[in-house]
RODO-2510 file (C-alpha; in nm, 4 decimals, decimal comma):
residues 203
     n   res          X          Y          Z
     1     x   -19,8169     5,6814    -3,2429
     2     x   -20,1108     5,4820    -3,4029
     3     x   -20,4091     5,6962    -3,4645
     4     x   -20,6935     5,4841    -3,4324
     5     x   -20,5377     5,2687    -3,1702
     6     x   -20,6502     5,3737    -2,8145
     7     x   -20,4067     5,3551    -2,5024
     8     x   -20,4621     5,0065    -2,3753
     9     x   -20,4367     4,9051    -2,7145
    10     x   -20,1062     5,0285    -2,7561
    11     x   -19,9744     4,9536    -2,4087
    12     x   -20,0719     4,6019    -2,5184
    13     x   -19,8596     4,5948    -2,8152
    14     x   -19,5616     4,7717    -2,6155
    15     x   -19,5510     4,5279    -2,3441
    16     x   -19,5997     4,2352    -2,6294
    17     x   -19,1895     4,3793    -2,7660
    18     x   -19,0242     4,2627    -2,4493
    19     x   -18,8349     3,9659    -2,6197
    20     x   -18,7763     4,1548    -2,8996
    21     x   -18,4003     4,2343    -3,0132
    22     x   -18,2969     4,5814    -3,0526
    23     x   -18,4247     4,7117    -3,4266
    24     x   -18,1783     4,6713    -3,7370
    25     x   -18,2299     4,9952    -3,8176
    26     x   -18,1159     5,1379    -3,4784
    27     x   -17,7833     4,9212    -3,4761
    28     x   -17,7231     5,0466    -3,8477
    29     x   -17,7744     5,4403    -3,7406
    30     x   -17,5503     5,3639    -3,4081
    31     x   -17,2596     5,2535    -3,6737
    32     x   -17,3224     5,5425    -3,8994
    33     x   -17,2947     5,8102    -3,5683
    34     x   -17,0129     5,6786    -3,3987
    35     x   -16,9216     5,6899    -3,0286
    36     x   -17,2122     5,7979    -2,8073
    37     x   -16,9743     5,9558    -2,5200
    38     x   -17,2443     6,1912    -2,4298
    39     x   -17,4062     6,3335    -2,7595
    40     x   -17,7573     6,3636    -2,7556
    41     x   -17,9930     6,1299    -2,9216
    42     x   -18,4182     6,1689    -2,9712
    43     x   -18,6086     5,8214    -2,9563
    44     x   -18,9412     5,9403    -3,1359
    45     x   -19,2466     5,6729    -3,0132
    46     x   -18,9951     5,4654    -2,7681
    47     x   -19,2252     5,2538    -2,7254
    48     x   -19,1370     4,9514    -2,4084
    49     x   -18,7931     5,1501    -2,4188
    50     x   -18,6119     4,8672    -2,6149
    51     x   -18,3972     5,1068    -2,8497
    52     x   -18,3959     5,3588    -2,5685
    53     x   -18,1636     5,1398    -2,3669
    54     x   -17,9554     5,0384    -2,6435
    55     x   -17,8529     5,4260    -2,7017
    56     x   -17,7765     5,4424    -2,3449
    57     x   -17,6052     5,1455    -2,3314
    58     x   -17,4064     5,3171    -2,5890
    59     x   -17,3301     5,5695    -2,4065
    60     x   -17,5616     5,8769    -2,5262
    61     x   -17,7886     6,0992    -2,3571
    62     x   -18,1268     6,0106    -2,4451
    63     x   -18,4868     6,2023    -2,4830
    64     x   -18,7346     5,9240    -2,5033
    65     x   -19,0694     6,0974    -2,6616
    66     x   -19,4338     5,8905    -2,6675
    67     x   -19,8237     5,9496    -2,6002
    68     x   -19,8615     5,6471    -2,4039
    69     x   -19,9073     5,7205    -2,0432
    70     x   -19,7142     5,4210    -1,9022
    71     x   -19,4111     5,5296    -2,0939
    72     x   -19,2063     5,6565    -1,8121
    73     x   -19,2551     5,3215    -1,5968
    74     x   -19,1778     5,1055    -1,9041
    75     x   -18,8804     5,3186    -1,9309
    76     x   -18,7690     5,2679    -1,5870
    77     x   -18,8590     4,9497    -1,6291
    78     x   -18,6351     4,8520    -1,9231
    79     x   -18,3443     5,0777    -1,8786
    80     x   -18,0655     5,0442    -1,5890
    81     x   -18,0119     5,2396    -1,2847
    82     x   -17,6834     5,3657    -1,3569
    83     x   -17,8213     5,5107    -1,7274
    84     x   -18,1277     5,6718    -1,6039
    85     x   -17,9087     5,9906    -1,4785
    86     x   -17,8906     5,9951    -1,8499
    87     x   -18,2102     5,9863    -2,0151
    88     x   -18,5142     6,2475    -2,0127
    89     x   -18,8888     6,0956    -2,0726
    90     x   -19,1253     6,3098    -2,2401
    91     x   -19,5366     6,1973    -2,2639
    92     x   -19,6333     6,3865    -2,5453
    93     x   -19,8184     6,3034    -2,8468
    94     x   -19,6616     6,3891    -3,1970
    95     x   -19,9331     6,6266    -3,2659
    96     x   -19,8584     6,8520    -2,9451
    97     x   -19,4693     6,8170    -3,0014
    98     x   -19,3615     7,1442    -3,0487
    99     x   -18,9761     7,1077    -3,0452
   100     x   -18,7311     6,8364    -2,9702
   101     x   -18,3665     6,9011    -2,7956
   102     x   -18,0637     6,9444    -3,0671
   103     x   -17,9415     6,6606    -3,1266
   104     x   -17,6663     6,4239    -3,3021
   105     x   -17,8858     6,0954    -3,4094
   106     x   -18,3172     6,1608    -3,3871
   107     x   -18,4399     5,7803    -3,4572
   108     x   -18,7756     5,6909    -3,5294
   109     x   -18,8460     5,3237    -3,5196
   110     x   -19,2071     5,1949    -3,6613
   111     x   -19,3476     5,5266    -3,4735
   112     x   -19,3596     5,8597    -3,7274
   113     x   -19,6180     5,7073    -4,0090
   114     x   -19,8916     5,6506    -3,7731
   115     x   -20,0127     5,9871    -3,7582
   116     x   -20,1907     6,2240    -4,0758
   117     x   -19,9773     6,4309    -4,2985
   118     x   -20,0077     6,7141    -4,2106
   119     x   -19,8907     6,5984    -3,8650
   120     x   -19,5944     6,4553    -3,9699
   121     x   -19,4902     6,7097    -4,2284
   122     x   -19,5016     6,9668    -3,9088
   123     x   -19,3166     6,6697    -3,6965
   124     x   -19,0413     6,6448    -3,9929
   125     x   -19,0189     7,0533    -3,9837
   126     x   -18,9339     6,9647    -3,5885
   127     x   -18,6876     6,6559    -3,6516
   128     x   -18,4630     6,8641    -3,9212
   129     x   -18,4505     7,1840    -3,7251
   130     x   -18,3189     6,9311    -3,4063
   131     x   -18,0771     6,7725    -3,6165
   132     x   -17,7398     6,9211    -3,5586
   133     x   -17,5169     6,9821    -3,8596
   134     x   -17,3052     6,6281    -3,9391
   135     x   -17,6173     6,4209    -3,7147
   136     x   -17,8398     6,1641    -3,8338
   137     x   -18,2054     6,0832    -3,8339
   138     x   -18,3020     5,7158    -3,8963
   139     x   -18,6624     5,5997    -3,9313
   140     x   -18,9026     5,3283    -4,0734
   141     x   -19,1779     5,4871    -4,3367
   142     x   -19,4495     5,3400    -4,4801
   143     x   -19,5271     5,3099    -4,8235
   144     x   -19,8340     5,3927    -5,0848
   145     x   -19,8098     5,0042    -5,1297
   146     x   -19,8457     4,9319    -4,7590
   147     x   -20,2009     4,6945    -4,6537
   148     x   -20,2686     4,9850    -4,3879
   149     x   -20,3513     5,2139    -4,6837
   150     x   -20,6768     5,0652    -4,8032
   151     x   -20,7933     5,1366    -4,4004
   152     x   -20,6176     5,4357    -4,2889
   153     x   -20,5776     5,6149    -4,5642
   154     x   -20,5973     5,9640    -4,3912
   155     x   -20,4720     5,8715    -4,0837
   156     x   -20,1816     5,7486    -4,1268
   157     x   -19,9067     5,9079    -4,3877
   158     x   -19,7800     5,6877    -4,6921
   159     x   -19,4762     5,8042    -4,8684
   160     x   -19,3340     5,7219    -5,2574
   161     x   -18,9560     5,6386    -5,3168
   162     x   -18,9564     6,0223    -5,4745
   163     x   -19,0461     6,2027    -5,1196
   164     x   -18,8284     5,9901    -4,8859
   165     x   -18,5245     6,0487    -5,1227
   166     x   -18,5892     6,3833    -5,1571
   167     x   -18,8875     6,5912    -5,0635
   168     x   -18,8706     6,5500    -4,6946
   169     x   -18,4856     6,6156    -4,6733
   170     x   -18,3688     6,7942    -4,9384
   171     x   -17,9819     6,8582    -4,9671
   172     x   -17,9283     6,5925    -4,6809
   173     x   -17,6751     6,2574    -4,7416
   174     x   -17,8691     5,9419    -4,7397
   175     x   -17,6804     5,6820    -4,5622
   176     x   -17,8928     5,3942    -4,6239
   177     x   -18,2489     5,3695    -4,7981
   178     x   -18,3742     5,0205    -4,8280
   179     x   -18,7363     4,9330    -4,9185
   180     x   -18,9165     4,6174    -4,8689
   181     x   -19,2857     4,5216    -5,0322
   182     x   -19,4200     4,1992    -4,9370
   183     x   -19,6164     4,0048    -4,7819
   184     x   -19,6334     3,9228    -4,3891
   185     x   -19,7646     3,9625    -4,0461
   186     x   -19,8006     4,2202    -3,8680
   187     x   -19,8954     4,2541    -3,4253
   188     x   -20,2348     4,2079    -3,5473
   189     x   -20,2210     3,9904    -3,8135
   190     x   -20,1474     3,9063    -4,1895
   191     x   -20,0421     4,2189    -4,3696
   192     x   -19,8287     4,3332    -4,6663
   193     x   -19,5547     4,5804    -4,5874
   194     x   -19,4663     4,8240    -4,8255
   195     x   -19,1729     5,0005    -4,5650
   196     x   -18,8476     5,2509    -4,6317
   197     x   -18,5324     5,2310    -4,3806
   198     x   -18,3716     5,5165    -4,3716
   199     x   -18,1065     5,6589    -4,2338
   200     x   -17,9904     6,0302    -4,3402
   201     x   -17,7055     6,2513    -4,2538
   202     x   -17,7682     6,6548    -4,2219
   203     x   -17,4685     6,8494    -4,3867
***
């Protein structure tokens, strides 16, 4: 959910993930969960639909949340018949997200920073009431290192090492935190990357 990035901008960049493999991050959280045999799972900004149809593919029930207005099609589009019976679409933007389904793994892939703080600090109020006791919410975070700072300062939300591990979770078991701070490219260019993977397990 990118901001300053309009819809055809962003429908661009979706369709520009088809060859893509199926986020690290993801694969990691699906190992850390367990058996999908129906649980519910939350794909916050899904995007083309790419992780979407991994968790079904896995075998969990899936609500696939994002602003762009294609995101049902591309949904359709990328998932298989047979799953579909299985997963719920909702076209919402994070601002007007009011409550998500409870849930056993919420997973937020390269989606959750693109929006202002006070936004996301609502949006994290949302994800850790969904969580169910013993579930898991995964996500990529940017942070106060990250190139996209010097331009979107307030638009985006850039996080130190002291809130991820503890301010937005507090009490919960962190599973995995790894943070990268380099330079590389990004879908519009050369950038450096100042990013947190987490994954993080609700008592």
């Amino acid at each position: 959910m990118i901001a300053s990035v309009d819809f055809s901008e962003w429908m661009d960049y979706n369709a520009a993930q088809t060859a893509r493999e199926v986020r690290p991050l993801l694969l990691d959280a699906l190992t850390a969960a367990g058996p999908g045999a129906g649980r519910q799972a939350v794909d916050l900004g899904c995007g083309l639909g790419r992780e979407s149809d991994a968790l079904l593919r896995a075998g969990w029930r899936v609500h696939a949340v994002d602003f762009a207005p294609n995101t049902e099609e591309n949904l359709h589009a990328t998932t298989r018949e047979q799953d579909r019976e299985r997963l719920t679409v909702e076209v919402r933007s994070f601002a007007d997200l009011a409550g998500l389904p409870d849930a056993d793994l919420v997973y937020a892939g390269f989606s959750i920073p693109y929006i202002p703080r006070d936004v996301f600090d609502r949006l994290i109020g949302v994800v850790r009431t969904a969580v169910r006791p013993g579930g898991l919410f995964a996500a990529n975070l940017l942070g106060v290192n990250d190139g996209y700072r010097a331009e979107h300062g307030e638009e985006f939300t850039f996080l130190d090492e002291d809130e991820v591990r503890s301010l937005l979770f507090p009490g919960w078991d962190l599973v995995r935190l790894d943070i990268e701070d380099y330079d590389g490219r990004a879908y519009s260019g050369p950038h450096h990357w100042h990013l947190f993977h987490l994954v993080a397990r609700r008592p």
